[in-house]
C-alpha positions as CSV (number, residue, x, y, z in Angstrom):
1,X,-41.1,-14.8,240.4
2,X,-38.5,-13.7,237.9
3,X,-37.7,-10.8,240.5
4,X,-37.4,-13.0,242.7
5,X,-34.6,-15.0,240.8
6,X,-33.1,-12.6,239.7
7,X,-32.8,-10.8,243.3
8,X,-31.4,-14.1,244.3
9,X,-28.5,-14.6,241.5
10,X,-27.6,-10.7,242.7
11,X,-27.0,-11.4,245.9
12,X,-25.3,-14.8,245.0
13,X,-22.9,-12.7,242.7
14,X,-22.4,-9.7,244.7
15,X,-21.8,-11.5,248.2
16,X,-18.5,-10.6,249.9
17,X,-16.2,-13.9,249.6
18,X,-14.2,-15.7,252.3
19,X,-10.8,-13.7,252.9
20,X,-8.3,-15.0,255.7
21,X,-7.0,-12.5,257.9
22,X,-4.3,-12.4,260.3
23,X,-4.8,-12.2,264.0
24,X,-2.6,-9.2,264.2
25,X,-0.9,-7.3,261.4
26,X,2.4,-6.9,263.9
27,X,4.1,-9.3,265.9
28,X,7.2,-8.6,267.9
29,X,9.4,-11.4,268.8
30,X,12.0,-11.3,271.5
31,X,15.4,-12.7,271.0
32,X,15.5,-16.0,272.3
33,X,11.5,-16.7,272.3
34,X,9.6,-20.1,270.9
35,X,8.2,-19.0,267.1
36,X,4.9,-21.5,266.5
37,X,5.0,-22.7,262.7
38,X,0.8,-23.2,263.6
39,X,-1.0,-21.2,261.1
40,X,-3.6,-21.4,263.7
41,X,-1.9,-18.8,265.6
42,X,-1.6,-16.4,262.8
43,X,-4.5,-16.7,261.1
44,X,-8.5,-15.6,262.0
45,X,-11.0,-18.5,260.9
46,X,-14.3,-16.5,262.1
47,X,-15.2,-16.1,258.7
48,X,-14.2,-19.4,257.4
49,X,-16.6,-22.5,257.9
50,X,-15.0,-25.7,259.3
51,X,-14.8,-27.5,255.8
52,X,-12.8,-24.8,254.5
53,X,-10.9,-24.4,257.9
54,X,-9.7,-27.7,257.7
55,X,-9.1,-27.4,254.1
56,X,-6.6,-24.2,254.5
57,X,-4.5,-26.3,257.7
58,X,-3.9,-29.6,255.8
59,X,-2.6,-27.3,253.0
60,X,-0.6,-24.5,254.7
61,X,2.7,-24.0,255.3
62,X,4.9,-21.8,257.1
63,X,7.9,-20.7,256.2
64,X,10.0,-18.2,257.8
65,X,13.6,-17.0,257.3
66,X,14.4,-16.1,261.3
67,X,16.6,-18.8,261.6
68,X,18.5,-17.3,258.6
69,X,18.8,-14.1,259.8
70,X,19.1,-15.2,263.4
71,X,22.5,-16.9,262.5
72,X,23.5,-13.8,260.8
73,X,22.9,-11.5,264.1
74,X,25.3,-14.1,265.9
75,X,27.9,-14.1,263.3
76,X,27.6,-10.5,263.6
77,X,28.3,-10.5,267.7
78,X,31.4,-12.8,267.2
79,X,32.7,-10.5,264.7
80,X,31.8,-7.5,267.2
81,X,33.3,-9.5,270.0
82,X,36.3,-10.4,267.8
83,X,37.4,-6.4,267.2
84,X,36.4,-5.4,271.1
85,X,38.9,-8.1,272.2
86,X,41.6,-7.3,270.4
């Protein structure tokens, strides 16, 4: 019996915990595409049970700077455009 338990509270302790992963570890985004701000299309819930699944959605949120750095490649063309014109 006390094996037993204490078999038990080793596994209990030792058991690999829930990790999220991505879906992929590289995306490539064309200029011009639609960007999703779903964390359900970045993230892998196989390992996560629905309680915890819904858990993670209500509180995640996605940030992103693209639309920072997507004004600074069009500044970048108008200045381009700017010194090829002249």
């Amino acid at each position: 019996m006390i094996v037993l338990i204490l078999a038990i509270g080793a596994f209990l302790l030792t058991r690999p915990k829930e990790a999220l992963k991505l879906k992929k570890e590289e995306m490539i985004i064309e200029y011009g595409q639609a960007i999703s701000t779903d964390p359900k299309d970045y993230l892998n819930f196989d390992e996560v049970d629905s309680k915890k699944k819904t858990e993670i959605l209500k509180n995640t949120k996605l940030k992103s700077l693209l639309t920072k750095m997507v004004r600074q490649v069009k500044k970048i063309k108008d200045m381009l455009k700017l010194v090829t014109m002249k």
